[in-house]
PDB file of N, CA, C, O and CB in Angstrom:
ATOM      1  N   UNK A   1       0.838  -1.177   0.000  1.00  0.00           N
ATOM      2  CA  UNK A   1       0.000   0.000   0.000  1.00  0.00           C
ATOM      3  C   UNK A   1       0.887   1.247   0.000  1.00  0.00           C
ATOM      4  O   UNK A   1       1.814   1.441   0.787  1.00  0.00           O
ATOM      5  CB  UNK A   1      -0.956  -0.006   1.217  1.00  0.00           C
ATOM      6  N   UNK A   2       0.477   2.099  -1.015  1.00  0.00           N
ATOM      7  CA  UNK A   2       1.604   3.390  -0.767  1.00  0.00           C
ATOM      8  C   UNK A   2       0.970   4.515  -0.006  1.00  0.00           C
ATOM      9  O   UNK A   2      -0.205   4.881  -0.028  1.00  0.00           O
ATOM     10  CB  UNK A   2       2.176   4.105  -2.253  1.00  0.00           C
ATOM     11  N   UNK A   3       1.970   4.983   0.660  1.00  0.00           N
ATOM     12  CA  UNK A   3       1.261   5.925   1.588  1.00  0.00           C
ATOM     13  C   UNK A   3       1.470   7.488   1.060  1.00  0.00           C
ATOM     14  O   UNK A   3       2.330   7.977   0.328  1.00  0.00           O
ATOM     15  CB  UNK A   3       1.881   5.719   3.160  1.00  0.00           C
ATOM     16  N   UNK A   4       0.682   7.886   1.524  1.00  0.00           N
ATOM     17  CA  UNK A   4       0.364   9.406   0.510  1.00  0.00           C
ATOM     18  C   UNK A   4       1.290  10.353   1.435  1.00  0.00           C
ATOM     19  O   UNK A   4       1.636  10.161   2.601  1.00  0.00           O
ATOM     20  CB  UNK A   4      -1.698  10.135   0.430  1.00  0.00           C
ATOM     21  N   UNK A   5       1.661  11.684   0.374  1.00  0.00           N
ATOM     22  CA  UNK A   5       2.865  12.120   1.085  1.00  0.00           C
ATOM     23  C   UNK A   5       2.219  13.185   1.703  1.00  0.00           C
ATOM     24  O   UNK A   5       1.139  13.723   1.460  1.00  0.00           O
ATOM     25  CB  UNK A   5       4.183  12.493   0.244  1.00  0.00           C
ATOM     26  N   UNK A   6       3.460  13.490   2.927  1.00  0.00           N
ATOM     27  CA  UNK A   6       2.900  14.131   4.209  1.00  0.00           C
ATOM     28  C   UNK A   6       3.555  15.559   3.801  1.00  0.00           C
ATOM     29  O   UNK A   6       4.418  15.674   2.930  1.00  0.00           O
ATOM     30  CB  UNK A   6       3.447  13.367   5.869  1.00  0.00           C
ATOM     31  N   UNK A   7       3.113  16.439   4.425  1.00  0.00           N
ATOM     32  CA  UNK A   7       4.176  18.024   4.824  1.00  0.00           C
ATOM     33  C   UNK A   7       3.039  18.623   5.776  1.00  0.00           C
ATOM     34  O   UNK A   7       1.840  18.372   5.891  1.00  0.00           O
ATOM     35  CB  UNK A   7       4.654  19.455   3.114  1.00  0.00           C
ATOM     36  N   UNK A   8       4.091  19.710   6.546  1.00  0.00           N
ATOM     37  CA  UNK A   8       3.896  20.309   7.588  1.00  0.00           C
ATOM     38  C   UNK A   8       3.174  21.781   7.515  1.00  0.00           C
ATOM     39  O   UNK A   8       3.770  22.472   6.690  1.00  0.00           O
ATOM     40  CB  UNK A   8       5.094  20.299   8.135  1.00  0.00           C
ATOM     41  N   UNK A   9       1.929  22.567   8.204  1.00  0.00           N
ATOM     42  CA  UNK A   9       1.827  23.704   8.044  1.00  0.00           C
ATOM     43  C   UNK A   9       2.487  24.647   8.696  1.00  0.00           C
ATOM     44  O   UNK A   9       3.665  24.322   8.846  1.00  0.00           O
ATOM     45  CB  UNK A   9       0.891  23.863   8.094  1.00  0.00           C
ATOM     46  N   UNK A  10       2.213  25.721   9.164  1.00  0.00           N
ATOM     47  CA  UNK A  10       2.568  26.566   9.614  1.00  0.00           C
ATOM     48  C   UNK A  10       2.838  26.581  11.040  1.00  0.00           C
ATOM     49  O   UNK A  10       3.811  27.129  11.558  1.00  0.00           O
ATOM     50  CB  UNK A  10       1.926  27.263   9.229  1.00  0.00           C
ATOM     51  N   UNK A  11       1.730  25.815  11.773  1.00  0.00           N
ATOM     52  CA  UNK A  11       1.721  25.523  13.011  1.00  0.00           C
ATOM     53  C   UNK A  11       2.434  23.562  13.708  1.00  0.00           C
ATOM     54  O   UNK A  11       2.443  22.901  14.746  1.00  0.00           O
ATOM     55  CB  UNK A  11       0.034  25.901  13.206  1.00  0.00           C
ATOM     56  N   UNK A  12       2.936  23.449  12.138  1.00  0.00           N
ATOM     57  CA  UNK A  12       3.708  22.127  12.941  1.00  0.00           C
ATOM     58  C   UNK A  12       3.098  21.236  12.576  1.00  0.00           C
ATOM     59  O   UNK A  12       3.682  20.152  12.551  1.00  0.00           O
ATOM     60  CB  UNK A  12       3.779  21.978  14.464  1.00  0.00           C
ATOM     61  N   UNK A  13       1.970  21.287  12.230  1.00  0.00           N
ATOM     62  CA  UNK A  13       0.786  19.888  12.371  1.00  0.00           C
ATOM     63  C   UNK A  13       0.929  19.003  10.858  1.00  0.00           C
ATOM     64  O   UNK A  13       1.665  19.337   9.929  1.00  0.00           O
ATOM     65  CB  UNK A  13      -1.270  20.604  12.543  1.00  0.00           C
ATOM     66  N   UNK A  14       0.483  18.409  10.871  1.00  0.00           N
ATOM     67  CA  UNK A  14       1.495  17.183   9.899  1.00  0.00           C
ATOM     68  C   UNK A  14       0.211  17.392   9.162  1.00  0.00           C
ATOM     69  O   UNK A  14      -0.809  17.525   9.838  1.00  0.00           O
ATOM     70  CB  UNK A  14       2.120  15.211  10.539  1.00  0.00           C
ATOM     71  N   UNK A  15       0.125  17.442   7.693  1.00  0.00           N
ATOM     72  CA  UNK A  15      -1.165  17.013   6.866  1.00  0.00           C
ATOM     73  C   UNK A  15      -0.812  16.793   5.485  1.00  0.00           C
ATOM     74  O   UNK A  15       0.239  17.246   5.032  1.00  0.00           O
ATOM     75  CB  UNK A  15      -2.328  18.097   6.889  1.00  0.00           C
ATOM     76  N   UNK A  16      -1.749  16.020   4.679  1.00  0.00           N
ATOM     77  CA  UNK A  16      -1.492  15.727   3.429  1.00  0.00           C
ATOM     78  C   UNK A  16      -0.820  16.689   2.416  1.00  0.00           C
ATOM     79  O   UNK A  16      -0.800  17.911   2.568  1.00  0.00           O
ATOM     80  CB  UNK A  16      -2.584  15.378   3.008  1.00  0.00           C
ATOM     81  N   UNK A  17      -0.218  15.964   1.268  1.00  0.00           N
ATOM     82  CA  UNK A  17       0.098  17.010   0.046  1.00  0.00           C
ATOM     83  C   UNK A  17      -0.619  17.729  -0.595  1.00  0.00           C
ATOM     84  O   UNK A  17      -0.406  18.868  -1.011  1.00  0.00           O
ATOM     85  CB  UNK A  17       0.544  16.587  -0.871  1.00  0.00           C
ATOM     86  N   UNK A  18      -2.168  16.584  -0.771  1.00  0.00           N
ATOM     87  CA  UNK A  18      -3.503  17.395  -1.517  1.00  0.00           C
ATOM     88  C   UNK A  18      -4.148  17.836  -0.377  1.00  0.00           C
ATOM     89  O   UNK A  18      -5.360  17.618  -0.375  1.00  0.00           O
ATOM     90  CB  UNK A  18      -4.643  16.449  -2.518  1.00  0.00           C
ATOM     91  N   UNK A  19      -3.549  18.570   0.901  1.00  0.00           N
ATOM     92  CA  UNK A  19      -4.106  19.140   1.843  1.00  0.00           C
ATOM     93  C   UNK A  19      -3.512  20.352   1.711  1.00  0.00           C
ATOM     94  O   UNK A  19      -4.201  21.358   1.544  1.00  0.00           O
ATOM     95  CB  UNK A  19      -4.034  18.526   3.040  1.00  0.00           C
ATOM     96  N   UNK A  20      -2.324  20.396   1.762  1.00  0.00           N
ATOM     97  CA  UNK A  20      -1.290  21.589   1.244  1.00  0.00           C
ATOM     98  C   UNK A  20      -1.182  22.401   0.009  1.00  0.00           C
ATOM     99  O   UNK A  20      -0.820  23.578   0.026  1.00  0.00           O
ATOM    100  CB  UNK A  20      -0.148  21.114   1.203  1.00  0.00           C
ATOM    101  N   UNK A  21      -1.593  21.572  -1.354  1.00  0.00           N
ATOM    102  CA  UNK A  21      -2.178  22.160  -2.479  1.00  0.00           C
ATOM    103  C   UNK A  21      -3.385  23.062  -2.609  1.00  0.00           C
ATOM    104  O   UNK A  21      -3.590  24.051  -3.312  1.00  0.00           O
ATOM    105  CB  UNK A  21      -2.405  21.259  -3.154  1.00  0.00           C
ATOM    106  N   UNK A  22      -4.066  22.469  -1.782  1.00  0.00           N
ATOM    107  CA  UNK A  22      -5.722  22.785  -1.310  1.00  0.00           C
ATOM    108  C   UNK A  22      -5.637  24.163  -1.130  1.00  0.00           C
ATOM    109  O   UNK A  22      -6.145  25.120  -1.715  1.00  0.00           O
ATOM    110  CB  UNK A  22      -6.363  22.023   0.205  1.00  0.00           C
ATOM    111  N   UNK A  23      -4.590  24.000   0.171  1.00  0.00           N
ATOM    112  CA  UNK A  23      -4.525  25.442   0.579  1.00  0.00           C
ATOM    113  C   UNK A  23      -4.124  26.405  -0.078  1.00  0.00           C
ATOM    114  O   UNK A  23      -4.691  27.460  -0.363  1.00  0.00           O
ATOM    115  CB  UNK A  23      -3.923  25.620   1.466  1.00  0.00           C
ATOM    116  N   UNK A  24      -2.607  25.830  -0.445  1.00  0.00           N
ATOM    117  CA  UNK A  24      -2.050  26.939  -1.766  1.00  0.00           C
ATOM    118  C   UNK A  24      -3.039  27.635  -2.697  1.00  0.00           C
ATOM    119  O   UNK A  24      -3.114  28.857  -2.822  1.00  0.00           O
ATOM    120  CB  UNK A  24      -1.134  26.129  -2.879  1.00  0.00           C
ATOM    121  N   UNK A  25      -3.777  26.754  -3.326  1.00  0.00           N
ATOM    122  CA  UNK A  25      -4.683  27.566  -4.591  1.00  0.00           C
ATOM    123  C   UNK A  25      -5.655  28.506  -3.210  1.00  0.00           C
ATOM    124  O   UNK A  25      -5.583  29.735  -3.210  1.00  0.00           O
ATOM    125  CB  UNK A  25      -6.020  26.073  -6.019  1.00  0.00           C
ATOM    126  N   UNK A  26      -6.386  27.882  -2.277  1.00  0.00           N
ATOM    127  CA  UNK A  26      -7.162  28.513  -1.558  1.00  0.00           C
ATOM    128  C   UNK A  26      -6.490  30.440  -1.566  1.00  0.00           C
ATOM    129  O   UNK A  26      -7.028  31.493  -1.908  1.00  0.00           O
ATOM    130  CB  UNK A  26      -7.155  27.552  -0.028  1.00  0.00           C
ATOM    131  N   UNK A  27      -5.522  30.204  -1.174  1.00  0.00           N
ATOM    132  CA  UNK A  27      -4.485  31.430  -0.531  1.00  0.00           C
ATOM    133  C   UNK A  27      -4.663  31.971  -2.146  1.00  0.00           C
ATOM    134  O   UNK A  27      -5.185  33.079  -2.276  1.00  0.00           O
ATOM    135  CB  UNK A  27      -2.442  30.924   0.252  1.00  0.00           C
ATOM    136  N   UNK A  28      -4.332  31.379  -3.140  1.00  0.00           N
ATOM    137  CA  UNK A  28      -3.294  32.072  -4.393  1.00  0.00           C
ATOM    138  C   UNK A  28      -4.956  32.813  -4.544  1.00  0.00           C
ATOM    139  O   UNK A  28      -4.988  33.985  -4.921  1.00  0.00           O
ATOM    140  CB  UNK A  28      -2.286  30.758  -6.144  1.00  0.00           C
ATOM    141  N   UNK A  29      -6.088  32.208  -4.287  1.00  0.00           N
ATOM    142  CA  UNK A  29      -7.532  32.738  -4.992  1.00  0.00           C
ATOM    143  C   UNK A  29      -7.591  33.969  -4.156  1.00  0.00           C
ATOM    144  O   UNK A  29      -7.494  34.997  -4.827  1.00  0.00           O
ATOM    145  CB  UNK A  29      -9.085  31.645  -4.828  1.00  0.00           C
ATOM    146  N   UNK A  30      -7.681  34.086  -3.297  1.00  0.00           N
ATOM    147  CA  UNK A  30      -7.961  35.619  -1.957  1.00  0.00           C
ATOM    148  C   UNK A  30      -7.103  36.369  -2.331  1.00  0.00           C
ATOM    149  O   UNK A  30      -7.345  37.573  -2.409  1.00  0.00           O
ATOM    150  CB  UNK A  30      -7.666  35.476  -0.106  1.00  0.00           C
ATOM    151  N   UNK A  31      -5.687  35.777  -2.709  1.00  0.00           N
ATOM    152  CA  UNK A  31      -5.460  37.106  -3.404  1.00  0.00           C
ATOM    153  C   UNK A  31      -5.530  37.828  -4.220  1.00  0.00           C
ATOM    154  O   UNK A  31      -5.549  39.054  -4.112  1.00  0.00           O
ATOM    155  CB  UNK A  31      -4.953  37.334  -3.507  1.00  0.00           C
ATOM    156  N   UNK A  32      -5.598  36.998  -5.481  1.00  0.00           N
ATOM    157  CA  UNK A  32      -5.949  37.459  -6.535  1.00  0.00           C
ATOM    158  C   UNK A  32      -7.756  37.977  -6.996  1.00  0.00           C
ATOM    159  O   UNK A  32      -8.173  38.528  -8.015  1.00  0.00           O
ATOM    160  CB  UNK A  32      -5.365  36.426  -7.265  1.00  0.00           C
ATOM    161  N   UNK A  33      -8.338  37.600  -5.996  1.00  0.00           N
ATOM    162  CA  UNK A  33      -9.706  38.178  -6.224  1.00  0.00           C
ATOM    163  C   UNK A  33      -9.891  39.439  -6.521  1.00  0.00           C
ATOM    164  O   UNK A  33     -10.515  39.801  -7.519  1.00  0.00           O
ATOM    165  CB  UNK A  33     -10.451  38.038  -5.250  1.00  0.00           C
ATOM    166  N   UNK A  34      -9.223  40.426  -5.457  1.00  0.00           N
ATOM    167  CA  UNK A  34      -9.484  41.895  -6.016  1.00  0.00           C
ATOM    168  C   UNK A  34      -9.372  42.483  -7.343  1.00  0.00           C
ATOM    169  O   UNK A  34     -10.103  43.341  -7.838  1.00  0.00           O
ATOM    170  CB  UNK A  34      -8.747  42.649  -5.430  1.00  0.00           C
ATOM    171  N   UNK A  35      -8.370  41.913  -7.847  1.00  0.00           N
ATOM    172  CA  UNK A  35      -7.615  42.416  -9.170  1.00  0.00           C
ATOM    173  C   UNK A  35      -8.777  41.413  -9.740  1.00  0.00           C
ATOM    174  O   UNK A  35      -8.377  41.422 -10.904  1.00  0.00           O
ATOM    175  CB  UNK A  35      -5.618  42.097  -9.514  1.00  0.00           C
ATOM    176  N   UNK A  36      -9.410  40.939  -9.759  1.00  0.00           N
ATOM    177  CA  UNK A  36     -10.401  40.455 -10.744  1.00  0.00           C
ATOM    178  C   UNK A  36     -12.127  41.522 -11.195  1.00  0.00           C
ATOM    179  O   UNK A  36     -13.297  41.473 -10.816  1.00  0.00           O
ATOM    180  CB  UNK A  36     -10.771  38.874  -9.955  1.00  0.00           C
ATOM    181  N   UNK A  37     -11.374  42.321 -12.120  1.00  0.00           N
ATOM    182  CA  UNK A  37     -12.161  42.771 -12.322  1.00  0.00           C
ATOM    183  C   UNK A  37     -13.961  43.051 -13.107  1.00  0.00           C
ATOM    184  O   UNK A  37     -14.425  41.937 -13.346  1.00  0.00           O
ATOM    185  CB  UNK A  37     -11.463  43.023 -12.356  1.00  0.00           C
ATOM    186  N   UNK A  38     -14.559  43.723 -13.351  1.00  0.00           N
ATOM    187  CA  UNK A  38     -15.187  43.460 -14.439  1.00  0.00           C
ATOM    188  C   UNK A  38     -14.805  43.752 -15.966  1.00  0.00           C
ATOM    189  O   UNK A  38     -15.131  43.234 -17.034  1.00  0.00           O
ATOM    190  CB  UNK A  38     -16.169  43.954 -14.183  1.00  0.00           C
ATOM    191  N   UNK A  39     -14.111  44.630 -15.660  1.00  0.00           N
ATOM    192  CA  UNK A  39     -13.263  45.260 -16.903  1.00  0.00           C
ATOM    193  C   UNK A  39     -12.372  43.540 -17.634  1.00  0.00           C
ATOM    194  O   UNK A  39     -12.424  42.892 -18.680  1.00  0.00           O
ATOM    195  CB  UNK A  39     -11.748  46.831 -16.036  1.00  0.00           C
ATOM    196  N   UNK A  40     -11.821  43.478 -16.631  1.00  0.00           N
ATOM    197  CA  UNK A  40     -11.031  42.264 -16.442  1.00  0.00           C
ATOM    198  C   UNK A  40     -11.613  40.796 -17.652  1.00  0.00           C
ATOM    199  O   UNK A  40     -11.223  40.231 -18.673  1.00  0.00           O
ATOM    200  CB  UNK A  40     -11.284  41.875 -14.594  1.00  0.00           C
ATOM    201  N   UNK A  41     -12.529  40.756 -16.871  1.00  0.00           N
ATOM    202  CA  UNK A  41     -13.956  39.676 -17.079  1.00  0.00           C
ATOM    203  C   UNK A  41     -14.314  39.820 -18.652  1.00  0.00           C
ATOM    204  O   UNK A  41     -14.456  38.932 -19.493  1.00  0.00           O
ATOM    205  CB  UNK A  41     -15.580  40.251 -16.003  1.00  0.00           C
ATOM    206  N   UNK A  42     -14.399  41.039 -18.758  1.00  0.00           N
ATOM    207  CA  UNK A  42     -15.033  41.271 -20.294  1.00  0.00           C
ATOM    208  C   UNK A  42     -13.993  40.837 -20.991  1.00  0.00           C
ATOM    209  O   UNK A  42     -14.067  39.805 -21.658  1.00  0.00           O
ATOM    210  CB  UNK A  42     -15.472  42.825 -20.809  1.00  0.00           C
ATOM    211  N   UNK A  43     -12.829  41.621 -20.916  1.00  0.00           N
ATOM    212  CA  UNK A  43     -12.085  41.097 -21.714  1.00  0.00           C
ATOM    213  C   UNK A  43     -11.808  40.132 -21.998  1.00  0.00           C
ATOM    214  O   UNK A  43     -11.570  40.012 -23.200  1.00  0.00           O
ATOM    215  CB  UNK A  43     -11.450  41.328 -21.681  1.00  0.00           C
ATOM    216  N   UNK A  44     -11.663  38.875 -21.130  1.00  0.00           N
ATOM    217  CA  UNK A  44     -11.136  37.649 -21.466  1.00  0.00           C
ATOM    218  C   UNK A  44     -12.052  37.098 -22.016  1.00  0.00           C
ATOM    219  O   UNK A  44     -11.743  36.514 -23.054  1.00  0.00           O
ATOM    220  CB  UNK A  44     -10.626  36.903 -20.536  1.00  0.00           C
ATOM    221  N   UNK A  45     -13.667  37.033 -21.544  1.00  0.00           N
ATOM    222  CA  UNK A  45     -14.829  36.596 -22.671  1.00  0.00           C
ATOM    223  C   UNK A  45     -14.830  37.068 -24.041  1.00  0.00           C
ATOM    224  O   UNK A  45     -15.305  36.328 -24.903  1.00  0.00           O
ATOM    225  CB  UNK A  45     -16.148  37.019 -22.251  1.00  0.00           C
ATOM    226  N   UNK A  46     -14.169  38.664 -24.486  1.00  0.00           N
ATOM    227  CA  UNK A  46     -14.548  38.956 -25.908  1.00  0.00           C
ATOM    228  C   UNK A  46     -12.984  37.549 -26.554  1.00  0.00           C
ATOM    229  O   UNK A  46     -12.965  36.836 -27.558  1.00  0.00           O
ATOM    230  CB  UNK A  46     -14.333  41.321 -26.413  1.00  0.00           C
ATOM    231  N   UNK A  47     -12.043  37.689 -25.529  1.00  0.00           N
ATOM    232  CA  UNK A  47     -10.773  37.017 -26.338  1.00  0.00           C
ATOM    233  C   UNK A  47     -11.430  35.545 -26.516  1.00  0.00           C
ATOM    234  O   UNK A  47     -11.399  35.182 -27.692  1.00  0.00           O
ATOM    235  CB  UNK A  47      -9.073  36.989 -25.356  1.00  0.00           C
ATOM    236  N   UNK A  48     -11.977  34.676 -25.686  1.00  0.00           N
ATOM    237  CA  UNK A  48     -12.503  33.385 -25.841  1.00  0.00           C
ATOM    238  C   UNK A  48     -13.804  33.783 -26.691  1.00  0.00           C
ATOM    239  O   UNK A  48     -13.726  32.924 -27.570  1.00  0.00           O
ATOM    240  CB  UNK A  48     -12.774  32.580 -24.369  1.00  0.00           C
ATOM    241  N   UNK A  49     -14.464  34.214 -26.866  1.00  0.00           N
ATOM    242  CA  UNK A  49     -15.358  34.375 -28.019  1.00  0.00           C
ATOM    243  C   UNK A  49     -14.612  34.680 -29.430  1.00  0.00           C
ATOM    244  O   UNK A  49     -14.409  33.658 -30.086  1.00  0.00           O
ATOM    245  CB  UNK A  49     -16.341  35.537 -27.681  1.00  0.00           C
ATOM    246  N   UNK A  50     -14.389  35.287 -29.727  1.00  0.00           N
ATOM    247  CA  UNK A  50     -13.089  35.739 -30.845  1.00  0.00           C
ATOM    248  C   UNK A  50     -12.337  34.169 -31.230  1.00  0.00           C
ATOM    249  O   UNK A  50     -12.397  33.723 -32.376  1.00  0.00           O
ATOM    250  CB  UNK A  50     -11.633  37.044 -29.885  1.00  0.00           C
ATOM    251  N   UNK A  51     -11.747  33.544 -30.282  1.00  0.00           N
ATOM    252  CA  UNK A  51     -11.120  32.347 -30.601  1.00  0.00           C
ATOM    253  C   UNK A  51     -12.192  30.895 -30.824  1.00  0.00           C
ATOM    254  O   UNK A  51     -11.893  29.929 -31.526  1.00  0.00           O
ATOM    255  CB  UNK A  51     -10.068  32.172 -29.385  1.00  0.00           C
ATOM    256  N   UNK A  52     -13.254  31.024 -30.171  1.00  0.00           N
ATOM    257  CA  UNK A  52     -14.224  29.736 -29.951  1.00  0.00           C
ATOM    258  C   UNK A  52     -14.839  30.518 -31.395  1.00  0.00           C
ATOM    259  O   UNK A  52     -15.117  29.522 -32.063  1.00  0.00           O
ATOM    260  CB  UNK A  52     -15.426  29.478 -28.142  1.00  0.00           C
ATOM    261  N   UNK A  53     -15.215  31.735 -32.271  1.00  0.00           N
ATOM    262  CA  UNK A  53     -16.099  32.007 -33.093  1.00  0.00           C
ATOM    263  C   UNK A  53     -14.722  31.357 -34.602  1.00  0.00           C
ATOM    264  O   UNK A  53     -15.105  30.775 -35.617  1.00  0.00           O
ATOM    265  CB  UNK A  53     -16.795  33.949 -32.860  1.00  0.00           C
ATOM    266  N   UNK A  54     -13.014  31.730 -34.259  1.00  0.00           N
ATOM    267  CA  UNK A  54     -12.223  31.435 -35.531  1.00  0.00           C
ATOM    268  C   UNK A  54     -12.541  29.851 -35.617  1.00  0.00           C
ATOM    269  O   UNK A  54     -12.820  29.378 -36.719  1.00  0.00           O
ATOM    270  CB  UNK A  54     -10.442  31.848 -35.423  1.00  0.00           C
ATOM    271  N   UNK A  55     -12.491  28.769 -34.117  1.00  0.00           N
ATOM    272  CA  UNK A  55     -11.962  27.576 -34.557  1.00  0.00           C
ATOM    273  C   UNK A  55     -13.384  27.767 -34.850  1.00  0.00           C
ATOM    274  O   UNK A  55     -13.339  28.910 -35.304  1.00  0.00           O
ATOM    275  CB  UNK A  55     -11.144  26.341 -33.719  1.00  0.00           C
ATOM    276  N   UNK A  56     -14.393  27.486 -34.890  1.00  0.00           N
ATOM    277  CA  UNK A  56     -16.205  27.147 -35.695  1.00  0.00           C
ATOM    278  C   UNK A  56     -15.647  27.843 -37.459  1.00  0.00           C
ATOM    279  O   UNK A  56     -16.249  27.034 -38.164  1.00  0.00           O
ATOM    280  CB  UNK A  56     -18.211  28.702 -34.575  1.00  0.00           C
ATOM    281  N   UNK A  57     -15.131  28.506 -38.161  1.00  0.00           N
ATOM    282  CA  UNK A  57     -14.929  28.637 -39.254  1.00  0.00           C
ATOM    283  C   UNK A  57     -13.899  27.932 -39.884  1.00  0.00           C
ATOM    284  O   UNK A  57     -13.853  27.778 -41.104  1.00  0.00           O
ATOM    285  CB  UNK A  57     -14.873  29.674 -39.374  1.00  0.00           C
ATOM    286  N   UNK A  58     -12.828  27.372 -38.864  1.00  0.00           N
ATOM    287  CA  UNK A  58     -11.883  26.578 -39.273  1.00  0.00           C
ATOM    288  C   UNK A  58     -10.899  27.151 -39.680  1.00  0.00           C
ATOM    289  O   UNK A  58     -10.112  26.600 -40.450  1.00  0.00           O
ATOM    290  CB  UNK A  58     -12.203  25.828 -40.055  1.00  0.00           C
ATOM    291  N   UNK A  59     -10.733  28.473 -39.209  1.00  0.00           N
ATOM    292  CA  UNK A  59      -9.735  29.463 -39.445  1.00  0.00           C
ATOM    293  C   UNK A  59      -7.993  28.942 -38.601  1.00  0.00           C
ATOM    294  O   UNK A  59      -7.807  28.307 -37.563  1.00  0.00           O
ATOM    295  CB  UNK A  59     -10.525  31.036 -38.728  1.00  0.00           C
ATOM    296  N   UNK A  60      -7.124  29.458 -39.450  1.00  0.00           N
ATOM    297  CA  UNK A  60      -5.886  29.480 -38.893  1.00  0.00           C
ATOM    298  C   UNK A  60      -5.794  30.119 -37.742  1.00  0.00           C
ATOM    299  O   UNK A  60      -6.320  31.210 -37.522  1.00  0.00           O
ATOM    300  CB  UNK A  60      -5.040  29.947 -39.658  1.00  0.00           C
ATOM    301  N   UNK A  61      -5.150  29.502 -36.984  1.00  0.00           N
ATOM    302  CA  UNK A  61      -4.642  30.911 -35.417  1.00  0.00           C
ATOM    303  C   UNK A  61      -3.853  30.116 -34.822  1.00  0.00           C
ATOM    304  O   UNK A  61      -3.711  28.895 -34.746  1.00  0.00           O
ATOM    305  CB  UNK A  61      -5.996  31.598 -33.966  1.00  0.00           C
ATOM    306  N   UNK A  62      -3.052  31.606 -34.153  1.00  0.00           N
ATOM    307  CA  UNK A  62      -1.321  31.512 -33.864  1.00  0.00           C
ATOM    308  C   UNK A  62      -2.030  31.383 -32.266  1.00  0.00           C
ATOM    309  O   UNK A  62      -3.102  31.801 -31.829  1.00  0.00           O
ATOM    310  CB  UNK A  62       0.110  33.259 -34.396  1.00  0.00           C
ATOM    311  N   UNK A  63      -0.690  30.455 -31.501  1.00  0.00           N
ATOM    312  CA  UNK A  63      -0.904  30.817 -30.310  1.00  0.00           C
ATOM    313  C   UNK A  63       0.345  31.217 -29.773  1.00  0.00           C
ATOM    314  O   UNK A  63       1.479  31.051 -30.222  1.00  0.00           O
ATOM    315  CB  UNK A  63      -1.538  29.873 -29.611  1.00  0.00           C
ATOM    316  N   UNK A  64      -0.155  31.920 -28.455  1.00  0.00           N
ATOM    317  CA  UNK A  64       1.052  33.072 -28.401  1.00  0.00           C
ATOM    318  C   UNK A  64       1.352  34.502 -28.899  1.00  0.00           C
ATOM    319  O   UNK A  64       0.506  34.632 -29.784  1.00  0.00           O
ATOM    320  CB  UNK A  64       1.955  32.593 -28.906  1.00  0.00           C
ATOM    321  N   UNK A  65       2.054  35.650 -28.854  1.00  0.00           N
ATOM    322  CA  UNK A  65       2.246  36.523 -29.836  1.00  0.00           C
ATOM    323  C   UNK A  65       3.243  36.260 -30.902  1.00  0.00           C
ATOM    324  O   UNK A  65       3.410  37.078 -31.806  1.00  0.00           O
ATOM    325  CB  UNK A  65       2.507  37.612 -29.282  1.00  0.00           C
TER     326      UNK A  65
END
């Protein structure tokens, strides 16, 4: 049986890896919430619309700049 890997928090206490990941994204999301704007929001929907409307025509597109 393999045993799932351990690490430590802040306070010492022993807990899983996908306990520690958990948290990481938890943390990385609170911060980055503010900066999520609406301005923000729009934009990335017109860019995924724009790209979901080329591949439906079967158009060429670069990825990347």
């Amino acid at each position: 049986m393999m045993q799932t890997p351990l690490e430590r928090d802040a306070n010492g206490k022993t807990i899983s890896m996908k306990e520690a990941q958990m948290r990481l994204l938890e943390r990385a999301a609170h911060v980055c919430m503010p900066k999520i704007t609406q301005q923000l929001v729009l934009k990335m929907e017109l860019h995924a619309r724009d790209f979901v409307n080329a591949a439906i025509r079967m158009e060429d597109m670069r990825y990347g700049m």
